[in-house]
KOLFI-364858 format. One record per residue (C-alpha): residue number from 1; residue in one letter; x, y, z negated. Coordinates in steps of 0.2 Angstrom, whole numbers, padded with zeros to 4 digits. Layout:
BEGIN
NUM  A  X  Y  Z
...
END
This chain:
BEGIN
1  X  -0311  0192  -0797
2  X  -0303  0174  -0792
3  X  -0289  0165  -0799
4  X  -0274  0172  -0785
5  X  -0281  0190  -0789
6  X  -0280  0189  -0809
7  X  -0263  0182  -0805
8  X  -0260  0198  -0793
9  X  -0266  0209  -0807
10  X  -0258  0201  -0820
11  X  -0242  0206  -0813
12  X  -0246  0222  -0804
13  X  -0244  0235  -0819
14  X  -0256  0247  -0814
15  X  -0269  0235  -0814
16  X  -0265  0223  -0829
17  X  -0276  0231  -0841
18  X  -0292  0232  -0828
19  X  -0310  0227  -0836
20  X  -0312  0215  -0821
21  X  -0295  0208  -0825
22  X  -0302  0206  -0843
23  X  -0319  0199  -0841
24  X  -0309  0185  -0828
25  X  -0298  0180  -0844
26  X  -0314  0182  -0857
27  X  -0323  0167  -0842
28  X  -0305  0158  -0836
29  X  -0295  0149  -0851
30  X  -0281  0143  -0834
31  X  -0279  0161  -0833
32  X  -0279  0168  -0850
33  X  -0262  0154  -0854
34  X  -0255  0162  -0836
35  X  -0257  0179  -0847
36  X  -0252  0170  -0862
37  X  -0234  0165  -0855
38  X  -0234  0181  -0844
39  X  -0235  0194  -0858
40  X  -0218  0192  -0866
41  X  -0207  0193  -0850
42  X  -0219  0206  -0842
43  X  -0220  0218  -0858
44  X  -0201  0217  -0859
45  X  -0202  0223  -0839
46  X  -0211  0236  -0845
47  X  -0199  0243  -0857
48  X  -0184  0241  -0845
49  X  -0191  0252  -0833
50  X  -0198  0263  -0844
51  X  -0181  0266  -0854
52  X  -0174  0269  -0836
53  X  -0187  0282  -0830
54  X  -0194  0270  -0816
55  X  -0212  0273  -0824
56  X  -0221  0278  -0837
57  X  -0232  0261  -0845
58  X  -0251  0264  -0846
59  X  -0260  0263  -0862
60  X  -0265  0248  -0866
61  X  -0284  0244  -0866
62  X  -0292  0244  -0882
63  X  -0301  0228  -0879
64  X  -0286  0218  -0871
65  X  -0277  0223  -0887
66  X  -0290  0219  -0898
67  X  -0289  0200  -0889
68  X  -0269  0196  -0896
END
């Protein structure tokens, strides 16, 4: 995985908790501050559309959760 497709899974939710999308950010420090400052707004996203019935979130990955 590059740079434009961690960004692309970072914001894709179906995708944000991928192990390829982890093992970029455990190798790209520029990429895991992009997730840094992503989190916040992208989590409250989450809950938005969840409250609304828009989608269900996934379950976060055990080892992406284990990182924060």
């Amino acid at each position: 995985m590059n740079c434009d497709q961690a960004f692309d899974a970072l914001t894709n939710n179906s995708l944000r908790n991928s192990d390829e999308l982890i093992q970029h950010l455990d190798r790209c420090s520029r990429c895991q501050d992009m997730a840094d400052m992503l989190d916040p707004a992208l989590n409250l996203f989450d809950d938005v559309l969840e409250v609304s019935g828009e989608f269900k979130a996934p379950a976060p990955s055990e080892e992406f959760v284990d990182e924060y």
